[in-house]
C-alpha positions in Angstrom: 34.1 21.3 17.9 31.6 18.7 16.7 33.1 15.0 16.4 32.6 14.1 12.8 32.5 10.3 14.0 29.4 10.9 15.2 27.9 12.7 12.9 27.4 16.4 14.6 26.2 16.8 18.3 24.3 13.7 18.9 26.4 13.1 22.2 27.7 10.2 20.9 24.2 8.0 19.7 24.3 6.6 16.5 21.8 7.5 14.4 19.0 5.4 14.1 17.9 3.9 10.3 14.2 4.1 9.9 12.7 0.5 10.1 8.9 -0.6 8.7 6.7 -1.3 10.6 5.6 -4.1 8.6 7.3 -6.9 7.1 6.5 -7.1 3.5 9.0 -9.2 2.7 7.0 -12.3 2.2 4.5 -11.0 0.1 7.2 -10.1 -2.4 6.3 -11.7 -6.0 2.9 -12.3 -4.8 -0.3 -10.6 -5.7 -2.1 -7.8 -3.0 -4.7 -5.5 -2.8 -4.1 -2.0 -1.6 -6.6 0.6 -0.7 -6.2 4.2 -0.8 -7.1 7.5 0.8 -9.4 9.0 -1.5 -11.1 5.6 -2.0 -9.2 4.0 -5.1 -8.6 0.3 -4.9 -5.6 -1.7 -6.8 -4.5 -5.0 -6.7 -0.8 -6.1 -8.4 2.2 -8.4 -8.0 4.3 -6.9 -5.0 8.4 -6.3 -6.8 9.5 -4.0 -4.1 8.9 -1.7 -1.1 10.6 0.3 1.3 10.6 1.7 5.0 7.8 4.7 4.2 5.7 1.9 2.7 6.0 3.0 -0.9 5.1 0.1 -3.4 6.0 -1.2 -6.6 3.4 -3.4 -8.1 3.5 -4.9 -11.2 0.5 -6.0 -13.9 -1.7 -3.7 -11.7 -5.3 -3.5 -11.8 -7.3 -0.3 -10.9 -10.9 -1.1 -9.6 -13.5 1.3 -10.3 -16.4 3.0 -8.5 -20.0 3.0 -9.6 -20.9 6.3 -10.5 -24.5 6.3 -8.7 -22.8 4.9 -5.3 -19.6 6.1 -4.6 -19.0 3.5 -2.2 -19.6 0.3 -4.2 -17.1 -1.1 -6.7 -18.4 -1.9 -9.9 -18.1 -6.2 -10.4 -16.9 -6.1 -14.6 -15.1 -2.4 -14.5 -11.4 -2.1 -13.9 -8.8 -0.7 -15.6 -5.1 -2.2 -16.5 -2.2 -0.1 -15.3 1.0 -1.9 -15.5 3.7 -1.0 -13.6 2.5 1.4 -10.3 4.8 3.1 -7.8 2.4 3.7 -4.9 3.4 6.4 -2.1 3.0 5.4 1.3 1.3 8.1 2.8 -1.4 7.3 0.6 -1.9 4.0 1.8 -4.6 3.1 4.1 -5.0 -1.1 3.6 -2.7 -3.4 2.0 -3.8 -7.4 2.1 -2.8 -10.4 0.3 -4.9 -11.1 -2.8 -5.5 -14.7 -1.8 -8.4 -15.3 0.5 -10.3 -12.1 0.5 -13.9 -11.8 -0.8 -16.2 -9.4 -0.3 -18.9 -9.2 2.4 -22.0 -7.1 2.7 -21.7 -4.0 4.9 -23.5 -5.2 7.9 -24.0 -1.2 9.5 -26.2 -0.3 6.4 -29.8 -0.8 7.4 -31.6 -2.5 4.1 
């Protein structure tokens, strides 16, 4: 008969608790950028995250694509979105707001 201390036939190991493998926890209450699969860009105030990476951003901001280049970001287009619960599987870059700026591509031959 199982032993219900440890939870089932785990041979007496506790069950381990999912950890991140980042620590967000001092970016909390401070504005990042987050990049998506797919290609869609945000930037918000960080209120809250968990162990899969899921986000809550407040006053977010949703940067747009040009429509002729897929790949550039329009400069004066964005779009207001408020309050944003992000999923972390569809996370692919998160970075403080403070000290980025944009560089050109240096593996696209002019």
């Amino acid at each position: 008969m199982a032993d219900k201390k440890t939870g089932g036939n785990n041979d007496g190991k506790e069950k381990r608790r999912k950890e991140s493998i980042l620590d967000l926890s001092k970016y909390l209450e401070k504005q990042i950028r987050v990049k998506f699969a797919g290609g869609r860009e945000a930037s918000g105030i960080l209120k809250g995250y968990d162990a899969l990476l899921n986000l809550v951003l407040d006053n977010t901001v949703e940067y747009l694509r040009d429509s002729d280049e897929p790949y550039k970001l329009t400069e004066d287009s964005t779009r207001s979105l408020g309050l944003v619960v992000c999923r972390g599987t569809a996370l692919v870059l998160i970075c403080p707001q403070d000290g980025v700026e944009s560089i050109a591509n240096p593996f696209i031959t002019q």
